[in-house]
C-alpha positions in Angstrom: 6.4 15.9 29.8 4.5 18.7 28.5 4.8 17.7 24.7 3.3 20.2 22.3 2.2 17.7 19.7 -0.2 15.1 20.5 -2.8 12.7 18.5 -5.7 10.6 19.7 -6.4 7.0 18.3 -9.7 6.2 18.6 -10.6 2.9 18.0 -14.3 1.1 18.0 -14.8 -2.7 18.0 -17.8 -4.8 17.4 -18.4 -5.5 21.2 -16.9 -4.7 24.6 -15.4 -8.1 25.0 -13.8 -7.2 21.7 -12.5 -3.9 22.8 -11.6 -5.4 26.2 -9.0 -8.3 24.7 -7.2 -5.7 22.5 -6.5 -3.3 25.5 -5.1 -5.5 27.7 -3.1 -6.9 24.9 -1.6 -3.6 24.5 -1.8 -2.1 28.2 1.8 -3.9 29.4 3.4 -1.4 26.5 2.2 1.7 28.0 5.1 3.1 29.6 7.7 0.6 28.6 7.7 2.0 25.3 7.8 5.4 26.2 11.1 7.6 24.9 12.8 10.8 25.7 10.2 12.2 23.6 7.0 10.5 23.3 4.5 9.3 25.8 1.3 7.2 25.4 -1.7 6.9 27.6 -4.7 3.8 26.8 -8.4 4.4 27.9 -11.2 1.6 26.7 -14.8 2.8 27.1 -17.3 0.0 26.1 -16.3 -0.8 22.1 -13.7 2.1 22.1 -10.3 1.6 22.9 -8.3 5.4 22.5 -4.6 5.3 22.8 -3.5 9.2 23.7 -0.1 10.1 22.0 2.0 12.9 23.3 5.8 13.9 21.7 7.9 16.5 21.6 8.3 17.2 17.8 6.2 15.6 15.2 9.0 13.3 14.0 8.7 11.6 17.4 4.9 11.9 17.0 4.5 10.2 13.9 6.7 7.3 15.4 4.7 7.4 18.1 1.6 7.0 16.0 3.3 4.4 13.9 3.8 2.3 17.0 1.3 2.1 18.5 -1.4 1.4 15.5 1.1 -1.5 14.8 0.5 -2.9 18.5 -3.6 -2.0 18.0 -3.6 -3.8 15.0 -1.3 -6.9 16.0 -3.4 -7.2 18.9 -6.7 -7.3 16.4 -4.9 -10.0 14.8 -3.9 -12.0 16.9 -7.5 -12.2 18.7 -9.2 -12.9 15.4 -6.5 -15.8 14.9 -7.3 -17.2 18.2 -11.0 -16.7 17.2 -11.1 -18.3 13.8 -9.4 -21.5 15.1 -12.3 -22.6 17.2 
């Protein structure tokens, strides 16, 4: 898809192990939550995780965007959770 409107989430953590749990938390969705009109892509670099969003028209873009700083920030959740009980 050639989209003409697209947005990149870039996201820094406190440390690469950090940055690495939330990615693969939210790598299975790339793809399976893809529509007719948005795409994502995921790239972690050290502390950075950047999620790439591509749509169509910005409605689909701001769901897009909506989506997938939900994930980003369920994942960062649930890790600190999981931190915090032990």
């Amino acid at each position: 898809m050639t989209a003409p409107h697209r947005t990149l989430l870039s996201v820094e953590y406190d440390s690469p192990e950090r940055a690495r749990i939330v990615e693969r938390s939210v790598r299975p969705e790339i793809g399976a939550i893809d529509g007719d009109r948005t795409t994502a892509t995921l790239h972690r670099d050290d502390e950075t995780v950047e999620v790439r969003v591509a749509a169509d028209d910005l409605v689909a873009l701001r769901a897009g965007i909506n989506t997938w700083l939900t994930l980003l920030s369920v994942a960062e959740e649930s890790d600190r959770a999981a931190t915090e009980q032990f």
